[in-house]
N, C-alpha and C positions, 0 to 999 in steps of 0.2 A: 300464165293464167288464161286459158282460152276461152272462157269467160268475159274476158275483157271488150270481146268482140260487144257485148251486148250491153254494152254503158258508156254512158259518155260524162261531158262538163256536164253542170245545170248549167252554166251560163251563159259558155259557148256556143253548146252542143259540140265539141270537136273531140274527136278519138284523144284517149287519154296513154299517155306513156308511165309505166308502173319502175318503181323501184324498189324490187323485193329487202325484205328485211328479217324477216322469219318467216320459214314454213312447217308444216307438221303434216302428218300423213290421216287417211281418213278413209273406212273399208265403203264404197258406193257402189250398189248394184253388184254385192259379192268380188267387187272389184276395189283393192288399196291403190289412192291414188296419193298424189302430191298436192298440198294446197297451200296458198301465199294466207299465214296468219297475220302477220303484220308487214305493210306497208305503204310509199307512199305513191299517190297516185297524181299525174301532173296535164294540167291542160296547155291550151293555148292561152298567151301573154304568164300572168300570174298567179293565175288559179291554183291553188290545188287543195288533194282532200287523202286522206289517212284509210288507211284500210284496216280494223282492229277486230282481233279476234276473226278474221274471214270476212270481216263485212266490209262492203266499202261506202264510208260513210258522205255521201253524195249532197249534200245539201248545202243551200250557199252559205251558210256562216260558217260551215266548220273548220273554216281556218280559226273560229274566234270560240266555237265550242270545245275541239279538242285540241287546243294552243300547246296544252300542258305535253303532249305525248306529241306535238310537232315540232316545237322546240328543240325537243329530245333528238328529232331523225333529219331535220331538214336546216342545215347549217346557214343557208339565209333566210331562216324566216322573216325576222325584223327586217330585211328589205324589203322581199316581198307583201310582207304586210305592210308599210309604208306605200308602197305604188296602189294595191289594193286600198289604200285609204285616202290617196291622194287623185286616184283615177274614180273610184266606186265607193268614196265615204258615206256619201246621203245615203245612196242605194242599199250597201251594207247596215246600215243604221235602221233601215225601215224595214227589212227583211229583217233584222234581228226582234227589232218590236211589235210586227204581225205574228210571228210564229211562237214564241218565248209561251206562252201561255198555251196553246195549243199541242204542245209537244209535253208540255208537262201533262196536262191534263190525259191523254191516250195512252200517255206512258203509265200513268197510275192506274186507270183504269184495266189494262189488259196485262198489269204486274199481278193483278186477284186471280186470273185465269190458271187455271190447275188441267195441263194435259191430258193427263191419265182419267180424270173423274169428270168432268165439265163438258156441257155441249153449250153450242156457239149460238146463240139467239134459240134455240130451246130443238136445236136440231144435233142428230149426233151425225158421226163419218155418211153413214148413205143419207142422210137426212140435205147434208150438206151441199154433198154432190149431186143431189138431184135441183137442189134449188140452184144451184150455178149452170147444170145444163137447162133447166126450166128460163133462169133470168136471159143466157145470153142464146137462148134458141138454138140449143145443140143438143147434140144425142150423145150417150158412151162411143157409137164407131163414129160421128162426125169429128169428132175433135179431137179423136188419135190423127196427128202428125200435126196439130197446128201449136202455134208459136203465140201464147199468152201471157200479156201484162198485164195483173194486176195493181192499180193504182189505188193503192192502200189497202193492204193485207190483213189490218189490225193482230191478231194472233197467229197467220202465218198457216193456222192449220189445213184451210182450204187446198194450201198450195202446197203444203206435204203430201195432202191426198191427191192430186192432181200428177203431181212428180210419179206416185206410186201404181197413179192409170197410166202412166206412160205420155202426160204433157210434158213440154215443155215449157217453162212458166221461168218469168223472173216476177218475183214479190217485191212490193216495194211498200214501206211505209213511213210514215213523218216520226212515229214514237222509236223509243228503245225494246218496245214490244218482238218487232224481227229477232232479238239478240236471244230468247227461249227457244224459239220455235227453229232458228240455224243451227244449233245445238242437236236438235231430233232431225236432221238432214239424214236419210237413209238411199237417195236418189240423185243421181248427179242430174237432174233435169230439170234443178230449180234453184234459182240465184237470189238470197236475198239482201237486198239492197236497203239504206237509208235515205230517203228523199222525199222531195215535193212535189205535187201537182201541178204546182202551178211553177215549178224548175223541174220539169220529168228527165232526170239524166241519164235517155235510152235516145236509142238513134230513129232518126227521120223516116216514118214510113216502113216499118221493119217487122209488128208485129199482125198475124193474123187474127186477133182479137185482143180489146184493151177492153177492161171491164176494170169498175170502178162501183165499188156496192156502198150507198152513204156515205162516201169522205168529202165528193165536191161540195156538198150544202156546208159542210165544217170549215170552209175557208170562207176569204172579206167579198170574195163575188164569185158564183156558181159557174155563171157562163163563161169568167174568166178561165177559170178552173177546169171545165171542158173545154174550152178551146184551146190551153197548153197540150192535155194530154191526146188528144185527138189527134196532135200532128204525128203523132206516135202510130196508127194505123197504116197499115197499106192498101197503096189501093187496090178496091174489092175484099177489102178485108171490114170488119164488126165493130161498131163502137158501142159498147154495151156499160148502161150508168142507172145505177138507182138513186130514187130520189125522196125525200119525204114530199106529202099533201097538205095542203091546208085542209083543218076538219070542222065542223060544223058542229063543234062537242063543249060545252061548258068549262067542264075538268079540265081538258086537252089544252083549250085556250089561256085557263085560268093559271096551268103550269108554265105556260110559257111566258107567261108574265113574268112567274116566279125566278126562273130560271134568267129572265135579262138582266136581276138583279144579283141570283147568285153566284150565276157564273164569272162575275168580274172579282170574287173573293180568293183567294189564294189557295191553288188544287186542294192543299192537305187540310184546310180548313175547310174546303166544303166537304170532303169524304169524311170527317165526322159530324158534321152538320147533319148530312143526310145519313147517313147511320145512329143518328137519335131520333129522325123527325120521319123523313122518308121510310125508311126500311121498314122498321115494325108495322105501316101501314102495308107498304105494297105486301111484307108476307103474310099478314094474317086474311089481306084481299084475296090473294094468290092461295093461299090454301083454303080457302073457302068455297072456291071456283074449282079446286080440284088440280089445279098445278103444281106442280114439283117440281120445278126450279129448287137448287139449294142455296144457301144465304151470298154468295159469291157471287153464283149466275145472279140473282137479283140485285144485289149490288152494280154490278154491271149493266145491267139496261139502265138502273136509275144515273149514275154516272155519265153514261153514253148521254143523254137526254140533258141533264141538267150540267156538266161541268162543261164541255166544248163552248168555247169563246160565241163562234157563230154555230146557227143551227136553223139554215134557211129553208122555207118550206115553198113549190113552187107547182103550176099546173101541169097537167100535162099537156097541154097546146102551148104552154112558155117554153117547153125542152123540146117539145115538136119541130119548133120555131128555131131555136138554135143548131140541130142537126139539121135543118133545111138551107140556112144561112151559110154552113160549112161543106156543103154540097153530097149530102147523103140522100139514099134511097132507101125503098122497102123498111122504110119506118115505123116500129110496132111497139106494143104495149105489149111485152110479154109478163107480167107478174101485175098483178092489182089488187092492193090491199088496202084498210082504213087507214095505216099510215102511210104508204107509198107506194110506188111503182117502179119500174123498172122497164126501160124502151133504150132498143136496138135500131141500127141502122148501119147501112154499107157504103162504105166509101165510094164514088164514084171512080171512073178508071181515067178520068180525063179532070 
């Protein structure tokens, strides 16, 4: 899997040894190649993490996520889980209770998304591509040949399109949302990955751009959240992160009230919550204004908004502040909207 080169632990970070289990073949770039479907994948001391269906699932509990299909390939698990519980019990415990909610919720969210007919926040293919070369300050010929992490892909689709310009991209996201979008893999120039932000398991300094569109504010602290993935840049290389704003709007505030209460209800319960309460409002707003959005895409903003556990909103002289503290330059506001923004910065070389 040469691949491999470009993933690591979460918890390590140390290069991982694979132990194939099955592979299957797959046409990329008019080229049939070879690819590991299932596998296990092993760090240093007792870590390890399963590779299923092509993906490899990188995150720190999935020794305890996917037990059921580790059991099955990894003939001491019960030990290793034992040392893992005896060396990293609290740690594993608390990872499993910050994330559990979070991973449900994106996972259900970007399960309504429909490839073929849906555009992604109300942009289709070049809608798309222009807001990612617009967010991290690039052109179509600057970012032929560079090397991009996305830190949380939500649907994946961006980075199909990106493989198909000819980036090179690994995707990465916290939901099962990855699992559709590797599926429509027509490019071998794009790896998708299952993981966290705040356990980015890519190697030290590696890629020429990490962009991260709205996932940091969805974890328990932002700047935490940017300072894992950042270590992920190289130096002279782009740390590119969007972020929501505080607004100054009645409605806006008055939701987010709503949402500190509904978001601690259990995902499948609020997706029809707000499909009796929310939806029929936002579409008959939304068609009245002249949008077309169909009942899914609107489902989906409302979700994105109201189900994520956290959903922090910060200045932009706060994010200023954090890419100053981590020793970036030429620091800019490239996208500015009523709900957010989005600011770039370059690693320094020292």
């Amino acid at each position: 899997m040469e691949q491999l080169r470009w993933i690591r632990c979460p918890v390590t970070r140390s290069e991982l040894q694979c132990t194939v289990i099955e592979t299957t073949s797959k046409t990329l770039d008019g080229i049939e190649y070879e690819f590991i479907k299932t596998a296990i994948l092993y760090g240093e001391g007792c870590w390890f993490y399963p590779v299923i269906d092509g993906i490899p699932r990188l995150i720190v509990e999935a020794c305890v996520d996917y037990s059921t299909m580790l059991r099955k390939y990894v003939s001491d698990y019960d030990e290793r889980m034992a040392i893992i519980q005896t060396r990293y019990g609290a740690f594993l415990k608390q990872v499993i209770k910050n994330n559990r909610h979070t991973k449900a919720s994106f996972s259900q969210e970007w399960s309504l998304y429909n490839y073929e007919t849906d555009k992604t926040w109300d942009l289709d293919t070049n809608g798309m591509m222009e807001r990612f070369l617009k967010e991290t300050h690039e052109s179509e010929s600057s970012i032929k040949g560079k090397f991009v992490f996305d830190a949380g892909c939500g649907n994946g689709k961006l980075n199909l399109i990106l493989a198909d310009k000819g980036v090179q991209n690994v995707a990465m996201d916290f939901s099962l949302s990855i699992c559709r979008a590797h599926d429509r893999i027509t490019s071998s120039r794009v790896l998708f990955i299952q993981g966290d932000v705040q356990f980015p398991p890519v190697p030290f300094e590696t890629f020429d751009i990490v962009h991260s569109s709205g996932v940091l504010i969805a974890k328990r602290n932002t700047e935490l959240s940017l300072s894992c993935i950042e270590t992920a840049v190289k130096p002279g290389g782009k740390l590119s992160t969007w972020s929501y704003q505080p607004r100054k709007d009645l409605i806006h505030n008055v939701f987010n009230q709503v949402r500190r209460v509904s978001s601690k209800l259990p995902v499948r319960l609020q997706y029809y919550l707000y499909a009796i309460t929310l939806l029929p409002i936002s579409y008959t707003i939304k068609r009245l204004k002249g949008n077309k959005q169909n009942v899914r895409e609107m489902m989906i903003d409302i979700l994105d908004w109201f189900s994520p556990q956290y959903r922090w909103e910060h200045t932009q002289s706060e994010v200023q502040v954090w890419y100053k503290k981590r020793n970036y330059r030429d620091i800019q506001i490239t996208d500015d909207n009523m709900w957010g923004f989005n600011m770039t910065g370059t690693k320094n070389l020292n």
